[in-house]
Each structure stands twice: as structure tokens, then as C-alpha cells.
PDB file of N, CA, C and O in Angstrom, chain B, residues numbered from 101:
ATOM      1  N   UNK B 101       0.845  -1.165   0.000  1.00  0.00           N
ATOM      2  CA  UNK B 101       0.000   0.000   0.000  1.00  0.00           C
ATOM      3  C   UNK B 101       0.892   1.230   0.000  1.00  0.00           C
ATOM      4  O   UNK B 101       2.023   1.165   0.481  1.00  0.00           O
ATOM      5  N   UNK B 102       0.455   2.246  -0.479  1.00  0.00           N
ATOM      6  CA  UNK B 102       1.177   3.697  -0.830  1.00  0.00           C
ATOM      7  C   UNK B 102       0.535   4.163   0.286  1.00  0.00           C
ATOM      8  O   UNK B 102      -0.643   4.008   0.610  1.00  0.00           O
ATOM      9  N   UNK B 103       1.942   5.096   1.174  1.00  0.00           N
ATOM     10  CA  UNK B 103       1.326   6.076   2.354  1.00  0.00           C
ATOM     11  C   UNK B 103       2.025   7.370   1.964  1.00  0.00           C
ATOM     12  O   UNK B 103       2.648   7.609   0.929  1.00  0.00           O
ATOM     13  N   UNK B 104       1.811   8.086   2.920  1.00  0.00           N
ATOM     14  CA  UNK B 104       2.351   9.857   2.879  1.00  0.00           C
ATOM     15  C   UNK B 104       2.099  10.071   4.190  1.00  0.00           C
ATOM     16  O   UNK B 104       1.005   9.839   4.704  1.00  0.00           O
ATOM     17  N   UNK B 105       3.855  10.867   5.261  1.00  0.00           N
ATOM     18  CA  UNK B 105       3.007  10.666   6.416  1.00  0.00           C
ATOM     19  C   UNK B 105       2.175  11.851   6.224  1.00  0.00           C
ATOM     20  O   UNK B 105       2.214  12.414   5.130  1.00  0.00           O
ATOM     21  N   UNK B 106       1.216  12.422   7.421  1.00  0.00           N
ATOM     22  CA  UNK B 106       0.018  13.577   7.557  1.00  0.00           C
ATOM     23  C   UNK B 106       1.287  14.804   7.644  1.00  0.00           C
ATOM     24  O   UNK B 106       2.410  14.668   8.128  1.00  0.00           O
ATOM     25  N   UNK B 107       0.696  15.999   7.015  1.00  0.00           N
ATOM     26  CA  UNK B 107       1.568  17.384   7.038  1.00  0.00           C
ATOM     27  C   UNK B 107       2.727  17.846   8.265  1.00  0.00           C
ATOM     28  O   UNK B 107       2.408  18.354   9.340  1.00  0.00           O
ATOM     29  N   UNK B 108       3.639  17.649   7.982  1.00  0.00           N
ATOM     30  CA  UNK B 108       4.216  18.204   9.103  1.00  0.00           C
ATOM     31  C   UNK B 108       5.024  16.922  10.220  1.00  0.00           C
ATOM     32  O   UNK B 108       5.722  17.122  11.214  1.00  0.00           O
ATOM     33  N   UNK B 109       4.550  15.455   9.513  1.00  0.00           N
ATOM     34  CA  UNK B 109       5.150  14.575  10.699  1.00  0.00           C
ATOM     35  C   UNK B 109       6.443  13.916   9.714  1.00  0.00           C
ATOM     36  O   UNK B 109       6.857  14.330   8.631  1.00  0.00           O
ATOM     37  N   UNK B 110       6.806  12.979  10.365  1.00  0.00           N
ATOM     38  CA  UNK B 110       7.588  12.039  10.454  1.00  0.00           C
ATOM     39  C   UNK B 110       7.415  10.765  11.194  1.00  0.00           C
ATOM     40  O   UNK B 110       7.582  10.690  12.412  1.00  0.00           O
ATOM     41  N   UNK B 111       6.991   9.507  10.249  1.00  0.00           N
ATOM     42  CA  UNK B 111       6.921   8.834  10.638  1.00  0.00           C
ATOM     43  C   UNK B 111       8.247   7.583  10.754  1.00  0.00           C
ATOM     44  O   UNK B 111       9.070   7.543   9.840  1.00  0.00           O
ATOM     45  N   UNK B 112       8.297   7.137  11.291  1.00  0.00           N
ATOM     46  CA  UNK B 112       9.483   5.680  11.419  1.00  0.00           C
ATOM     47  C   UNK B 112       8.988   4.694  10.675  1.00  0.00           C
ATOM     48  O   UNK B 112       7.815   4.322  10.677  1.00  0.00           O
ATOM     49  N   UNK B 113      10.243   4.078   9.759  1.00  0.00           N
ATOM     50  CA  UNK B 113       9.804   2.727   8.896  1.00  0.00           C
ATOM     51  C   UNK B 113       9.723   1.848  10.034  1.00  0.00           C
ATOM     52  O   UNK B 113      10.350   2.220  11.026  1.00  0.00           O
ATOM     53  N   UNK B 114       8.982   0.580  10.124  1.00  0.00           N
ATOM     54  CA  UNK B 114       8.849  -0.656  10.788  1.00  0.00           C
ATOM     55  C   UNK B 114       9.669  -1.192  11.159  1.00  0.00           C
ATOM     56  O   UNK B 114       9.512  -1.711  12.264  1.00  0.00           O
ATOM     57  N   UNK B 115      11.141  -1.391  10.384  1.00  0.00           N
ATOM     58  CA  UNK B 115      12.017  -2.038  10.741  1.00  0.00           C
ATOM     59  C   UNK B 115      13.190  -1.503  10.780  1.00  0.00           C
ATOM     60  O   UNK B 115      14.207  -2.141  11.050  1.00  0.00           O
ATOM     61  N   UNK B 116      13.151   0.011  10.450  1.00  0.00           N
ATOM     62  CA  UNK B 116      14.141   0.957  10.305  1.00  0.00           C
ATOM     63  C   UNK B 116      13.905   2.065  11.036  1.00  0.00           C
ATOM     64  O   UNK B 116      13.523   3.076  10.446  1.00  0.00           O
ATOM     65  N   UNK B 117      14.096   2.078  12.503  1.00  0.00           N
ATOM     66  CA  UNK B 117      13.445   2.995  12.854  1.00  0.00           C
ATOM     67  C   UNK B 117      14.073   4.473  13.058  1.00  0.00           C
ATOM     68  O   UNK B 117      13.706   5.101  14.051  1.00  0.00           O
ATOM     69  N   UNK B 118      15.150   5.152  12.023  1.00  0.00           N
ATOM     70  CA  UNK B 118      16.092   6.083  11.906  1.00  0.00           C
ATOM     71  C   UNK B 118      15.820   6.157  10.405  1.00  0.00           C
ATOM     72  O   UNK B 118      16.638   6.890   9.848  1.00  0.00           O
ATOM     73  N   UNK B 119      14.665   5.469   9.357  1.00  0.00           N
ATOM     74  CA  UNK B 119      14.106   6.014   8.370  1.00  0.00           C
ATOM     75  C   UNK B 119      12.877   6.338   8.580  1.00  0.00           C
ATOM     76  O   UNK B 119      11.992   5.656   9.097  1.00  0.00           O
ATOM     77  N   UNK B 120      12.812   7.844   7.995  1.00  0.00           N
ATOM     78  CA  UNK B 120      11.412   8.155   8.116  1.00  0.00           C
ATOM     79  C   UNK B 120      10.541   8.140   6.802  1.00  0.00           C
ATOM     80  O   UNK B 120      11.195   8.361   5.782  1.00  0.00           O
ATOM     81  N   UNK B 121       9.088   7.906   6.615  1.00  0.00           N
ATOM     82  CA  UNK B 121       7.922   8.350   6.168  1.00  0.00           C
ATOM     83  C   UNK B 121       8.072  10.257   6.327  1.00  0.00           C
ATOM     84  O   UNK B 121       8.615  10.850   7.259  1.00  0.00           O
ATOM     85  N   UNK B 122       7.445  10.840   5.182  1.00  0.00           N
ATOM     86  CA  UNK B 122       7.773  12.246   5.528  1.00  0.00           C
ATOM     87  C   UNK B 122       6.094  12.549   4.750  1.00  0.00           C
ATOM     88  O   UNK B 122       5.189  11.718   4.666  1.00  0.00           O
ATOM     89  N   UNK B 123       6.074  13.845   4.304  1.00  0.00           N
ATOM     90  CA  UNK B 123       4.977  14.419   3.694  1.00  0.00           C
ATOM     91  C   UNK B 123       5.157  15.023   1.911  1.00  0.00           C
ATOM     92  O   UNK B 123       4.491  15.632   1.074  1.00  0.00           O
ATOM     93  N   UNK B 124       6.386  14.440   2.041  1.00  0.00           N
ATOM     94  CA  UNK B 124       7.815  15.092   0.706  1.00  0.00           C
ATOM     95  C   UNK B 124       7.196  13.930  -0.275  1.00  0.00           C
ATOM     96  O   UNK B 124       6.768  14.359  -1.346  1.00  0.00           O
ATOM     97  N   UNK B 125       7.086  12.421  -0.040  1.00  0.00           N
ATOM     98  CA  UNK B 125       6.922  11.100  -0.693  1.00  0.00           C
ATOM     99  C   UNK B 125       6.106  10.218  -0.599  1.00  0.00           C
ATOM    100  O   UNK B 125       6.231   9.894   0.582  1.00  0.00           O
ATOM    101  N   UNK B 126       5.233   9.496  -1.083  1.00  0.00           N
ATOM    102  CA  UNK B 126       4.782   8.518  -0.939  1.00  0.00           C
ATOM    103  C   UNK B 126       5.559   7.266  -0.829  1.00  0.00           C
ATOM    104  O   UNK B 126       6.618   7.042  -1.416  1.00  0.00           O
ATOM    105  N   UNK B 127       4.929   6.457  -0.011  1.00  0.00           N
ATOM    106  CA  UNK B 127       6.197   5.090   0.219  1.00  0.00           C
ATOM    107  C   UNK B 127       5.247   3.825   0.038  1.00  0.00           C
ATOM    108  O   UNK B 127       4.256   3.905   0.764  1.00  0.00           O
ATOM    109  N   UNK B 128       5.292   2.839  -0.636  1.00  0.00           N
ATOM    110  CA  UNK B 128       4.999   1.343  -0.758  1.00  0.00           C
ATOM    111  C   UNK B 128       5.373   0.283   0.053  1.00  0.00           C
ATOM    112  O   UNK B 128       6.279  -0.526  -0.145  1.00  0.00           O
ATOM    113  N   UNK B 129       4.806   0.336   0.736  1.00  0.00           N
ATOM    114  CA  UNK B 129       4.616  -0.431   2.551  1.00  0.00           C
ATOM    115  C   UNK B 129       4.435  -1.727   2.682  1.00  0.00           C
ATOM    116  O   UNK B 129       4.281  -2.282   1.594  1.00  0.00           O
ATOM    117  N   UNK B 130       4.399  -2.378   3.540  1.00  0.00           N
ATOM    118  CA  UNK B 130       3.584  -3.615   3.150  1.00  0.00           C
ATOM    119  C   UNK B 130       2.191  -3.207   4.378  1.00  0.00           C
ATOM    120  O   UNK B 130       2.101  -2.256   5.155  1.00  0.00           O
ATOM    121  N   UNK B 131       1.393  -4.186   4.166  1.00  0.00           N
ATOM    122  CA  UNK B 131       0.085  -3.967   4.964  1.00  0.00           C
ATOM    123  C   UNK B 131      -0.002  -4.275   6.327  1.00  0.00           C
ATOM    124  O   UNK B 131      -1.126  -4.672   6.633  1.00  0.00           O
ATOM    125  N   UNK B 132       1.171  -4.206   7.678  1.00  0.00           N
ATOM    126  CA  UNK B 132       1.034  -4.670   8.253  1.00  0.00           C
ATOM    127  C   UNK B 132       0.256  -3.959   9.471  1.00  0.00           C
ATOM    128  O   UNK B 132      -0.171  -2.805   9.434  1.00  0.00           O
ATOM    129  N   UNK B 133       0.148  -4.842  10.551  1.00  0.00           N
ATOM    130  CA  UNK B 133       0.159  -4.105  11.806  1.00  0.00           C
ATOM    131  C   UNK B 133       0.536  -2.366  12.356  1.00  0.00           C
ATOM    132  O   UNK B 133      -0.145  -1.366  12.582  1.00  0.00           O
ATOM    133  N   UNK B 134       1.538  -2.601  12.386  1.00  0.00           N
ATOM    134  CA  UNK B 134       2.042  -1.283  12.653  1.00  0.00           C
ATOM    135  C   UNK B 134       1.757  -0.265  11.856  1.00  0.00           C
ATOM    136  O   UNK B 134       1.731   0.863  12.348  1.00  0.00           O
ATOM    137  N   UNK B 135       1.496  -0.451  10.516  1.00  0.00           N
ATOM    138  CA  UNK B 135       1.417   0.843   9.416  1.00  0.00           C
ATOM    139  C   UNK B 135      -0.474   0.994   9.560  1.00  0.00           C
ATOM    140  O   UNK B 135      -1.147   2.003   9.773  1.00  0.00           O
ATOM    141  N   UNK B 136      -0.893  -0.401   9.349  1.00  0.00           N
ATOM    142  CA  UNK B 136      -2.435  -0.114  10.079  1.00  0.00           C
ATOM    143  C   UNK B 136      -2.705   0.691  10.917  1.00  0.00           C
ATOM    144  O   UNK B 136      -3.459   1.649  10.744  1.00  0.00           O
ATOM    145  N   UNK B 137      -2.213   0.451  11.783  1.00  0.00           N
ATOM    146  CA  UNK B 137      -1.965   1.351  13.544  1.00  0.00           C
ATOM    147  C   UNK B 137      -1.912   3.189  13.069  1.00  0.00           C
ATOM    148  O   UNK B 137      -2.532   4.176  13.465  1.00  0.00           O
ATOM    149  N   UNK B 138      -1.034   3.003  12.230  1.00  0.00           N
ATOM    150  CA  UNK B 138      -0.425   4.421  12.129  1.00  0.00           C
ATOM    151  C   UNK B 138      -1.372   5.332  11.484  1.00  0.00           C
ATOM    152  O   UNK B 138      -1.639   6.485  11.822  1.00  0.00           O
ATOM    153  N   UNK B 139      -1.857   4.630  10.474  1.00  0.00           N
ATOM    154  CA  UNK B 139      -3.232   4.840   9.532  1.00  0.00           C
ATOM    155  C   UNK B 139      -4.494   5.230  10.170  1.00  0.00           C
ATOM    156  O   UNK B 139      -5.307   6.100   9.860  1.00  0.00           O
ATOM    157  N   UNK B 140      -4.468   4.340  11.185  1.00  0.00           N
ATOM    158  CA  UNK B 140      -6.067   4.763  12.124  1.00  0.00           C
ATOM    159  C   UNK B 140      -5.910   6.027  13.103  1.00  0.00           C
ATOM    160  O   UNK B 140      -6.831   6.816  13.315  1.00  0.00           O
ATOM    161  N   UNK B 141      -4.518   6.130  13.722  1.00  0.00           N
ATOM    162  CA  UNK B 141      -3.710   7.201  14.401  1.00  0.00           C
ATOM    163  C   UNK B 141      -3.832   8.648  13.863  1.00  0.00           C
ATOM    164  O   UNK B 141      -3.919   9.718  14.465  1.00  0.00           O
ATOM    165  N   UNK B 142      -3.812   8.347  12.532  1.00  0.00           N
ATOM    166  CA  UNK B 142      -3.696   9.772  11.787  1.00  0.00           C
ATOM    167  C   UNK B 142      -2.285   9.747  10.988  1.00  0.00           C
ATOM    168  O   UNK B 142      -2.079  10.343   9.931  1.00  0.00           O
ATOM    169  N   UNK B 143      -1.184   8.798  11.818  1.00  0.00           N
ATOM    170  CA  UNK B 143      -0.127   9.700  11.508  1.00  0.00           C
ATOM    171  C   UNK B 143       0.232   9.439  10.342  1.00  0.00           C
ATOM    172  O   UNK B 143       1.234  10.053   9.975  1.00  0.00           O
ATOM    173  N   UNK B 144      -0.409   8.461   9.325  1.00  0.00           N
ATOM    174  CA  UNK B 144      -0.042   7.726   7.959  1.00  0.00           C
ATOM    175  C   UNK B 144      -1.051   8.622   7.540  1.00  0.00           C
ATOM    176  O   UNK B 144      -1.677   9.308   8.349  1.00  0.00           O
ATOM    177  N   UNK B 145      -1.338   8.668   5.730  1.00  0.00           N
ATOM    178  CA  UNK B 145      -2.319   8.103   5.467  1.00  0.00           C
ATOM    179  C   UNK B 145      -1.655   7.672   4.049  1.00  0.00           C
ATOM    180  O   UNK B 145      -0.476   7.597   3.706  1.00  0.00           O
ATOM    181  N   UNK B 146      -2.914   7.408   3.334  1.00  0.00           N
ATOM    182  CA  UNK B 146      -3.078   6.727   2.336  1.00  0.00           C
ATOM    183  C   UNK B 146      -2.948   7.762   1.029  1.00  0.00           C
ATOM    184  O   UNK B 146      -3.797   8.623   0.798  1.00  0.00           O
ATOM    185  N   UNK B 147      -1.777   7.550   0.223  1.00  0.00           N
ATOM    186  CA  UNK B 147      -1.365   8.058  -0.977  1.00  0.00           C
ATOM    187  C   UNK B 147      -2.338   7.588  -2.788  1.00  0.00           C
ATOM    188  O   UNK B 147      -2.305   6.600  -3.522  1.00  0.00           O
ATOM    189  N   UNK B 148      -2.866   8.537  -2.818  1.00  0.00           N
ATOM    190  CA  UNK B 148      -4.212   8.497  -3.917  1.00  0.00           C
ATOM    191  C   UNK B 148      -3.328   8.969  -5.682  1.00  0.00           C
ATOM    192  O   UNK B 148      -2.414   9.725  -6.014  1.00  0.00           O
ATOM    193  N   UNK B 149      -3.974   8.305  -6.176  1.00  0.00           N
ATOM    194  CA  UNK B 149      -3.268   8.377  -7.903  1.00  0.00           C
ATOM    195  C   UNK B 149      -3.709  10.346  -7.986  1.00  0.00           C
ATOM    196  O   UNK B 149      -3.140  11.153  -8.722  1.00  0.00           O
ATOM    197  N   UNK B 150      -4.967  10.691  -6.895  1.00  0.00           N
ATOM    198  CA  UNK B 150      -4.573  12.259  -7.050  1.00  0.00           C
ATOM    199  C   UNK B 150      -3.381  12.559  -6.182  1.00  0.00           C
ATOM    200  O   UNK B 150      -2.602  13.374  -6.674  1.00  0.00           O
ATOM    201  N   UNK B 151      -3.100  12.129  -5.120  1.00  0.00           N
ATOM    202  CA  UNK B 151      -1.449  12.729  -4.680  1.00  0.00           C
ATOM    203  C   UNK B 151      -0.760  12.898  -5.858  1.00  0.00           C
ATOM    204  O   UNK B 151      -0.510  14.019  -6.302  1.00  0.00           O
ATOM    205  N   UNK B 152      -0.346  11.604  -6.545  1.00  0.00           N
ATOM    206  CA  UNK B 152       0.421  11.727  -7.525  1.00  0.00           C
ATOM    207  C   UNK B 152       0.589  12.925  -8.571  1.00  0.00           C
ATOM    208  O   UNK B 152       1.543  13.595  -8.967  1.00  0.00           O
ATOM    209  N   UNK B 153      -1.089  12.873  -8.893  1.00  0.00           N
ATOM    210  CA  UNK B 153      -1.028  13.817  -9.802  1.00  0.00           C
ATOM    211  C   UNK B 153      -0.899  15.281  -8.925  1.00  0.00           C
ATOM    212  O   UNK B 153      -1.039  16.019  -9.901  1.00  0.00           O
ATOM    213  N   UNK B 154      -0.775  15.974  -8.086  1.00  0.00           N
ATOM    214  CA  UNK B 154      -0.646  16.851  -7.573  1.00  0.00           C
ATOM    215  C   UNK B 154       0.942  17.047  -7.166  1.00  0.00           C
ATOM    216  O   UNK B 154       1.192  17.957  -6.376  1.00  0.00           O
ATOM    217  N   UNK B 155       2.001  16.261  -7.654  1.00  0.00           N
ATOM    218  CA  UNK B 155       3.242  16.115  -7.603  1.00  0.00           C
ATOM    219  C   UNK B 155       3.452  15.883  -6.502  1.00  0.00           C
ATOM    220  O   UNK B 155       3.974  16.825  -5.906  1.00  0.00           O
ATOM    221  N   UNK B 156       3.222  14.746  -5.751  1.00  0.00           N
ATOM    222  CA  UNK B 156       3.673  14.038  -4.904  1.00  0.00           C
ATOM    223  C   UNK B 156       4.770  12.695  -5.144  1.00  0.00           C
ATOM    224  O   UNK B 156       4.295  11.568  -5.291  1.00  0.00           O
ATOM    225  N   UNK B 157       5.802  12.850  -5.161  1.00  0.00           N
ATOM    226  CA  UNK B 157       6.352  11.822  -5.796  1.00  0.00           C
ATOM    227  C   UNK B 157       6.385  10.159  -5.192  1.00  0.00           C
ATOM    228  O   UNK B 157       6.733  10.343  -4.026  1.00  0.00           O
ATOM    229  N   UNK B 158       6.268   9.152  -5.308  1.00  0.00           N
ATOM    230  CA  UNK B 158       6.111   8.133  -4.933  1.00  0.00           C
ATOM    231  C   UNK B 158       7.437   7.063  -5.185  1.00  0.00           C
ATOM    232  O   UNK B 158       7.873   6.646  -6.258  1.00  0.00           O
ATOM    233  N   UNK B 159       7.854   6.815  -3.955  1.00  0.00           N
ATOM    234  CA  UNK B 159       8.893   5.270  -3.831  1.00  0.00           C
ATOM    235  C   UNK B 159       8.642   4.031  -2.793  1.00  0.00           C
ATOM    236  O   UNK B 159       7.942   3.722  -1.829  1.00  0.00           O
ATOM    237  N   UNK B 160       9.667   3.534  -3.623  1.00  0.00           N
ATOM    238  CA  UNK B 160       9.253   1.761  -2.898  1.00  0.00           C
ATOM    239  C   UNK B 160      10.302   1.866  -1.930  1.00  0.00           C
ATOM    240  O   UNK B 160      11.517   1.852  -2.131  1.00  0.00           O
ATOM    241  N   UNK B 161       9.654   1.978  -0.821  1.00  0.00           N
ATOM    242  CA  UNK B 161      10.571   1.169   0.245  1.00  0.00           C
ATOM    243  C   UNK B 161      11.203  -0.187   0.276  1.00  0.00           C
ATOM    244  O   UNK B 161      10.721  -1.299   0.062  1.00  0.00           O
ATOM    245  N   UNK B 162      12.715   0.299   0.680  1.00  0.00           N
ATOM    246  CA  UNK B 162      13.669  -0.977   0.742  1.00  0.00           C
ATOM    247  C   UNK B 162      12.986  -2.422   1.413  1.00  0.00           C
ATOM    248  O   UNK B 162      12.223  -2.365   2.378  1.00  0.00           O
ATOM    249  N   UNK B 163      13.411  -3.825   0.699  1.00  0.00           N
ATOM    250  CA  UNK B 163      13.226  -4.592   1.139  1.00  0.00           C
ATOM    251  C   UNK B 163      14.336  -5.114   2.459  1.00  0.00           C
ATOM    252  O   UNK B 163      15.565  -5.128   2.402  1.00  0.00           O
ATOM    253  N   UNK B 164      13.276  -5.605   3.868  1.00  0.00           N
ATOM    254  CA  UNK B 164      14.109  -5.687   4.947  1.00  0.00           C
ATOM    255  C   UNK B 164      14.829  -6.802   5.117  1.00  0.00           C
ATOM    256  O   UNK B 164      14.600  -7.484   6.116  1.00  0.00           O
ATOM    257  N   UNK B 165      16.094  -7.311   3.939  1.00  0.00           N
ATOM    258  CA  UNK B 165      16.839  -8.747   3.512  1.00  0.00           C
ATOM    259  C   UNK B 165      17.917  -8.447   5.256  1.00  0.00           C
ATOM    260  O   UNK B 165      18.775  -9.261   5.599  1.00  0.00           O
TER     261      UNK B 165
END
């Protein structure tokens, strides 16, 4: 799932917790727990093909090998 954190935060990746989620990018997540959590919290949300088009740029977060 594509997130963006909410204006103004910084969120922590799941397993990286010295990478952040920002309001700069959309990021490709996986669906878990914690990003759920964050989502209902406020502090995620959910990155829309209109983010995109409003120049939000979108990346895939590193896989955690």
C-alpha cells in the first residue's frame, strides 16, 4: 500500500526505525500491523493516484533482507 506521512510529521519505517515516512513522498509499505496502527492514528495516510497527480512523488521502500 502507498502512504504519505500527515503534514508536518515524520513517521518511522517498521524495521528501520532512523528512516522516516515524511509528507515530501509517498512510500509502498507492506500492509502490516504497525502501518495499520499508524493509519487509524492519523499519523499515515493513504497516498491516492490524485497525490500523484498533484506532484507528490512516490517510492518503494527498501526490502528488509
Amino acid at each position: 500500500m502507498n502512504v504519505i506521512a500527515a503534514p508536518g510529521l515524520e513517521v518511522p519505517m517498521e524495521e528501520k526505525p532512523r528512516v522516516f515516512i515524511t509528507d515530501a513522498a509517498a512510500v509502498d509499505v507492506p500492509e502490516t500491523i504497525y502501518y495499520q496502527r499508524r493509519l487509524l492514528d492519523g499519523d499515515l495516510l493513504l497516498a491516492t493516484a490524485s497525490a500523484e497527480a498533484q506532484g507528490v512523488k512516490t517510492t518503494r521502500a527498501a526490502s528488509a533482507d
